[in-house]
C-alpha positions in Angstrom: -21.8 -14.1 -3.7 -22.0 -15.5 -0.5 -23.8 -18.3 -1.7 -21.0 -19.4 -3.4 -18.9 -19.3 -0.6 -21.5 -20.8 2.3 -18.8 -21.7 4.7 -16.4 -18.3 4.5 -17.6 -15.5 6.4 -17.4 -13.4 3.0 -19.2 -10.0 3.9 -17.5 -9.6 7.3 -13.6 -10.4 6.2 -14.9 -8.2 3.0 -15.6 -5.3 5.7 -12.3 -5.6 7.7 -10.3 -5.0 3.7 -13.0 -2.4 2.5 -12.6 -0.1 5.6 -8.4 -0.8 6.1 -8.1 0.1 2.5 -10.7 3.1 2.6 -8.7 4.8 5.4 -5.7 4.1 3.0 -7.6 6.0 0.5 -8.3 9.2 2.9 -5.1 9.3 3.9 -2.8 9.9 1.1 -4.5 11.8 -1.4 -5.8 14.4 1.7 -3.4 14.1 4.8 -0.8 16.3 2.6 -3.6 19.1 1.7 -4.4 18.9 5.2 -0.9 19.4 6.8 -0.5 22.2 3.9 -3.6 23.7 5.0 -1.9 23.8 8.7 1.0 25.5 6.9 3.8 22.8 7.2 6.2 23.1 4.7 7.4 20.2 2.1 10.0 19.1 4.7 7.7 18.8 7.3 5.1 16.8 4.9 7.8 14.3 3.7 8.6 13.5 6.8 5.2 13.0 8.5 4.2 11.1 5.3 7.4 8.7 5.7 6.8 8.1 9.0 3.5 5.8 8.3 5.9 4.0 5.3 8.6 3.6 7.9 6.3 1.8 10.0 5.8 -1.1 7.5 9.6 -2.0 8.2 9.2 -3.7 11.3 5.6 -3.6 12.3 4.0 -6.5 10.7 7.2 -8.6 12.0 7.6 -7.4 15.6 3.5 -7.6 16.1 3.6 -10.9 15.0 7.0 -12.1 17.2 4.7 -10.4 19.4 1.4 -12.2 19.6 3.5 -15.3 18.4 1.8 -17.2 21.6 -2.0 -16.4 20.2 -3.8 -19.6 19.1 -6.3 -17.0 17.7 -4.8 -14.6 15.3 -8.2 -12.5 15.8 -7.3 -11.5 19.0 -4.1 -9.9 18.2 -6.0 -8.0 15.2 -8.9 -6.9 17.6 -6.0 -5.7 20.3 -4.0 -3.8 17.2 -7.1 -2.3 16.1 -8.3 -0.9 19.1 -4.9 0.5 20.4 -4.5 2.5 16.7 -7.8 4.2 17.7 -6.7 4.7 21.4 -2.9 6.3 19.5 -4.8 8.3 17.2 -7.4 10.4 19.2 -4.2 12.2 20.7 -4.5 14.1 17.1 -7.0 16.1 18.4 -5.4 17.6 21.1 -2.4 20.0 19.1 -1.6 20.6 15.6 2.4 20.9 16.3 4.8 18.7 14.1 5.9 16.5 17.4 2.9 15.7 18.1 1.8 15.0 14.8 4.8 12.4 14.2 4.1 10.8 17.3 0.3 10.1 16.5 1.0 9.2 13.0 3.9 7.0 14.5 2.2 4.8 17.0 -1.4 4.4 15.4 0.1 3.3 11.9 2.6 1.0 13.5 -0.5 -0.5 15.1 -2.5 -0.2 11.6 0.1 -1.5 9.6 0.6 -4.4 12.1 -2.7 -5.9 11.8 -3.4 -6.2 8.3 -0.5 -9.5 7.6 -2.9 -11.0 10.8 -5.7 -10.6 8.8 -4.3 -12.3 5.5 -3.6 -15.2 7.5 -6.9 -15.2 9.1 -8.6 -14.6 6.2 -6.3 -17.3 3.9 -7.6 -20.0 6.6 -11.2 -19.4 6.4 -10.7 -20.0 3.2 -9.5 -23.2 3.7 -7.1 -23.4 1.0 -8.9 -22.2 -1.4 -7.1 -19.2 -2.4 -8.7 -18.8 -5.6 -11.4 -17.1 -3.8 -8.5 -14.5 -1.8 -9.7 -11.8 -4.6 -13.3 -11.9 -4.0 -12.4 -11.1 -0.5 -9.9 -8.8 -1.5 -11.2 -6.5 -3.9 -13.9 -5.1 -1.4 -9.9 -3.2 -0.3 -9.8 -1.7 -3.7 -13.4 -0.4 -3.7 -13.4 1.0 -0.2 -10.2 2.9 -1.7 -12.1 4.4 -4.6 -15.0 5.1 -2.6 -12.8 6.8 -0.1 -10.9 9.0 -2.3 -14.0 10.1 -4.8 -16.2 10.6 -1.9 -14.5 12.5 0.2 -12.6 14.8 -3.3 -16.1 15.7 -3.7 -17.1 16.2 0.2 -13.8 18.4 0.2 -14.8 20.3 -2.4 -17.8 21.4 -0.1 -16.5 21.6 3.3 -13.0 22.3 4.6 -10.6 19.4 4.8 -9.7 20.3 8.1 -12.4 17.4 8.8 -9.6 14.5 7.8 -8.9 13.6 11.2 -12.7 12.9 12.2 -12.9 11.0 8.5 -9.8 8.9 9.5 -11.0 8.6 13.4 -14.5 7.0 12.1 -12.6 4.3 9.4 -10.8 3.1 12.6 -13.6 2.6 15.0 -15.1 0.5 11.2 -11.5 -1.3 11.6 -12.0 -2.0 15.0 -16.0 -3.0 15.1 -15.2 -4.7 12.0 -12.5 -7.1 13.3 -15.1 -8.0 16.1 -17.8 -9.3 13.8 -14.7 -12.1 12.3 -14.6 -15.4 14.1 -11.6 -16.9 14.2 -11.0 -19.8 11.6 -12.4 -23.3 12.9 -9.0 -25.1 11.2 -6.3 -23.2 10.7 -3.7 -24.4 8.2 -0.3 -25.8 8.7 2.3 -24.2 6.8 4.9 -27.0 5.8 8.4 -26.5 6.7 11.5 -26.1 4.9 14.9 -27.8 5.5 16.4 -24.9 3.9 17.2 -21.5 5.8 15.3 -18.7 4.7 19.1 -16.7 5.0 20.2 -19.1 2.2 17.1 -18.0 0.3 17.7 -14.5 0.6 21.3 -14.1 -0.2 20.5 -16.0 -3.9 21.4 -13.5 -6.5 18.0 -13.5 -8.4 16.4 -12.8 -4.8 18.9 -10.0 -4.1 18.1 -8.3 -7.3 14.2 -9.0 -6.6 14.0 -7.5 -3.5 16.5 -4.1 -4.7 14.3 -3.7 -7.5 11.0 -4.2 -5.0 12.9 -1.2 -3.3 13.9 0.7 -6.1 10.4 0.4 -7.7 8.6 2.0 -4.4 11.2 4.4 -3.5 10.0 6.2 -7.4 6.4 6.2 -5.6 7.4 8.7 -3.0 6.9 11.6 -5.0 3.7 10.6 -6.1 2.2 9.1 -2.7 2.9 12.6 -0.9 3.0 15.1 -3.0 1.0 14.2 -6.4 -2.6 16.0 -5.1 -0.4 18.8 -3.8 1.1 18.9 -7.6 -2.6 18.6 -8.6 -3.7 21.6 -6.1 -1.2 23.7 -7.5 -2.4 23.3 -10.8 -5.5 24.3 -10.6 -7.5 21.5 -10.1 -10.2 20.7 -7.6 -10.6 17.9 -4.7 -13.3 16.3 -6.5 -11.3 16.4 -9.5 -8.1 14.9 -7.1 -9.7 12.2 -5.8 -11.3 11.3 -9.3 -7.7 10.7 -10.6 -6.8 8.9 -7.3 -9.5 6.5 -8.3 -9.0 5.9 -12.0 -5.4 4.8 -10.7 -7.2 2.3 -8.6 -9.6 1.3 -11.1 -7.4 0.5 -13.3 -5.3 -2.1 -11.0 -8.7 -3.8 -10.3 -9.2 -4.5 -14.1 -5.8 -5.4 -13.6 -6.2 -7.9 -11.5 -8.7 -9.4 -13.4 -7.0 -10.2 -16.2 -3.3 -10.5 -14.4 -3.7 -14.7 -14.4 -3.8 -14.6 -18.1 -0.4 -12.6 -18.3 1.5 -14.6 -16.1 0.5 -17.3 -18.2 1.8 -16.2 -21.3 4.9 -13.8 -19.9 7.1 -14.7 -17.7 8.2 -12.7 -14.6 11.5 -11.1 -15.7 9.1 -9.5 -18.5 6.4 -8.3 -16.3 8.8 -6.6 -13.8 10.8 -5.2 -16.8 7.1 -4.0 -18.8 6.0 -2.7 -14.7 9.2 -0.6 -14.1 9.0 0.4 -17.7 5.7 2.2 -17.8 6.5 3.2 -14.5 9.0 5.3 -15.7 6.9 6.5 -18.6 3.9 7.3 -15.7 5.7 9.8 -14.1 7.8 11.7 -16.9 4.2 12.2 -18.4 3.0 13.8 -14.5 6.4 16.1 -14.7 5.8 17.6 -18.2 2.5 17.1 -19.1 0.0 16.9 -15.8 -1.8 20.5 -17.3 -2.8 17.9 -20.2 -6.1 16.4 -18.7 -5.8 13.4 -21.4 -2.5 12.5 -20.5 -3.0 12.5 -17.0 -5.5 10.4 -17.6 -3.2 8.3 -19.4 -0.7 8.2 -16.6 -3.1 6.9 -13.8 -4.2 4.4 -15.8 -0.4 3.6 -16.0 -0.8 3.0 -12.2 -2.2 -0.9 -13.6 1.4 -1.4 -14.4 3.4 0.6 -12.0 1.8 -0.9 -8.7 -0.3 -3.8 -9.8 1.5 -6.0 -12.7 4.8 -5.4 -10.4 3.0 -6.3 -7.1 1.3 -9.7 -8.7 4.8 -10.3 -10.2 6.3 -9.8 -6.5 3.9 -11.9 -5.2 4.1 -14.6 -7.5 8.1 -14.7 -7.4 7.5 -14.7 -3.3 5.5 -18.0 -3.7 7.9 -19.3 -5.7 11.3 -18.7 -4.3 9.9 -18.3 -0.4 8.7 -21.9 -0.5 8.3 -24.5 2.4 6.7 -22.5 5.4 8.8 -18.9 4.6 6.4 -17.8 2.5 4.6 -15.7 5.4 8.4 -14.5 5.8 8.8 -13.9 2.6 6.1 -11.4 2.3 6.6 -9.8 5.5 10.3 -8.9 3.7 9.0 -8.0 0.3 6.5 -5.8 2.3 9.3 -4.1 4.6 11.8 -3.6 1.8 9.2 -2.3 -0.3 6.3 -0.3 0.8 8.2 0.0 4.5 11.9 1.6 3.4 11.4 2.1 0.1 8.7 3.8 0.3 9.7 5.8 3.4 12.7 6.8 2.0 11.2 8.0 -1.3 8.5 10.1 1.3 11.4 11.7 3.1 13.6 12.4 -0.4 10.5 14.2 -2.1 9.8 16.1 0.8 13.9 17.3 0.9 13.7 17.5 -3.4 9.8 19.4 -3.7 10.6 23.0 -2.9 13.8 22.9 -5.2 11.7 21.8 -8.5 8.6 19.9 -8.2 8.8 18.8 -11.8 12.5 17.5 -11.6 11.2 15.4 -8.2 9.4 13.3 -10.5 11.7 13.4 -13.5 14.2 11.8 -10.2 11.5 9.3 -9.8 12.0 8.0 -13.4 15.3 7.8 -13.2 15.2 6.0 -9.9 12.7 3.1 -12.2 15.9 3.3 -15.1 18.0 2.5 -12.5 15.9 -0.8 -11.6 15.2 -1.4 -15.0 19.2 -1.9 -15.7 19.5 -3.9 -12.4 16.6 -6.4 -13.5 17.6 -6.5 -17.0 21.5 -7.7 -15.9 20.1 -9.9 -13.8 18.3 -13.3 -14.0 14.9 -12.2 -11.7 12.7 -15.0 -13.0 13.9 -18.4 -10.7 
């Protein structure tokens, strides 16, 4: 492979994704069955899951206003990394929930930060060629599924009171990680736009884009905090748990394989309507039918649809409508609308909605992707 790419520094921006992506993957199928384990109720665990999606509203954009002055994007990466370690060896010294919030709080503001950093540093080693972006890229996905199956089995075996020395070694990776990257020799020059990226945002089709964006992850927050709980409770095992997390993750790789050939032949009002669709479908078959091992099978696989045909489509209608330098903008929004408040928001809602029913939380999550469905299908999405 890296003969193919002789001048990008494939293995060591390869690292940087497989270990930020692998801590992704030890966190949210395992930091809920460890803050259960330290009795916090459902409240407690919605919150303290929101918190690290709450982060992704402003981090990425305040760290980069931030280090706005840094010729070398590497250096503001390398700082980000180091002070997320620094934030989150304070876990070790209580257990209590303010403590918690504040760790969780300042190392994922500094975690979330650095990864928009890294695109760009990563996009201009590339040197334009963006073709090769998923080469690079998919190394994230696999450091997920090798997170999430390695440590459901290692849980299985030893308590998962270990999370925090799990997550503590995957940012020290982060951090030695970002050393090894040099920063690019030439780094591109966005051209700029005449038009104001308010203009942009305040176009109908973008409105509905970015509530449907929100919509789409806000139905995620049941699953995202409290679907290995769900699991737990059912009887399954953490080897078992962090299979499914994988086969979710799997299946948006193979996705992603084959996702140039869709948005070939559909266009992008029918890929976010097909992506919020299934969505819907994924999680009524998790709240009536999870003691089915088939169809749970069937609804991670659904995960291809309900995270990664809707992110490409977000992506692709970023390029498109954010065009003439606010693309970087553009995705910094998407990112914060999305993952940031949608997805804290649907952390904190679960957390309020789990102890009343835990299988009408994710028959609310449905209805929360019907909602979007009717706002996308009213509206003209595709520009």
């Amino acid at each position: 492979m890296s003969a193919a790419m002789p001048s990008v520094p494939y293995w060591r921006l390869s690292s940087f994704y497989c270990f930020y992506f692998a801590l992704l993957g030890a966190w949210l199928p395992f930091w809920p069955l460890y803050l259960q384990a330290h009795n916090f109720n459902a409240t407690d665990i919605g919150y303290l899951a929101g918190i690290i999606m709450g982060t992704k509203i402003f981090a990425p954009n305040l760290w980069g206003w931030l280090c706005r002055h840094q010729r070398k994007p590497i250096s503001a990466v390398r700082l980000g990394a180091f002070l997320a370690c620094l934030c989150f060896a304070f876990i070790f010294l209580e257990q209590s929930f303010l403590n918690l919030a504040l760790v969780v709080a300042s190392f994922s503001f500094f975690w979330n930060a650095i990864l928009a950093q890294f695109e760009v540093i990563t996009l201009d080693h590339l040197s334009g060629e963006t073709e090769r972006y998923s080469q690079i890229r998919v190394w994230g996905s696999l450091g997920f599924i090798a997170a999430v199956a390695g440590l459901g089995w290692g849980f299985d075996i030893y308590s998962v009171n270990y999370l925090p020395w799990v997550l503590m070694a995957l940012l020290l990776a982060i951090w030695f990680s970002s050393l090894l990257v040099a920063a690019p020799t030439q780094p591109q020059q966005a051209p700029q736009s005449a038009q104001p990226l308010l203009s942009i945002i305040k176009q109908p089709a973008v409105l509905a884009f970015l509530v449907c964006c929100f919509l789409q992850q806000l139905s995620h927050g049941p699953y995202y905090t409290f679907f290995s709980l769900f699991l737990e409770g059912k009887g399954y095992k953490n080897s078992f748990i962090g299979m499914m997390w994988s086969l979710g993750v799997l299946a948006e790789v193979l996705l992603f394989i084959v996702m140039y050939r869709l948005l070939h032949r559909f266009s992008l009002r029918h890929i976010m309507l097909g992506s919020i669709a299934l969505s819907a479908l994924r999680w009524l078959l998790i709240a009536y039918w999870a003691d089915n091992t088939a169809c749970l099978i069937i609804a991670q696989c659904l995960h291809a649809a309900s995270f990664g045909s809707f992110h490409a489509f977000a992506v692709e209608m970023v390029r498109r409508c954010f065009s003439g330098g606010h693309q970087g903008q553009g995705m910094a929004l998407y990112s914060g609308v999305s993952f940031g408040a949608g997805g804290a928001l649907g952390a904190v809602l679960s957390g309020w909605a789990w102890d009343i029913s835990q299988q009408y939380t994710f028959v609310a999550a449905a209805l929360v992707c019907v909602l979007a469905f009717v706002i996308g299908l009213k509206v003209r999405i595709n520009p």
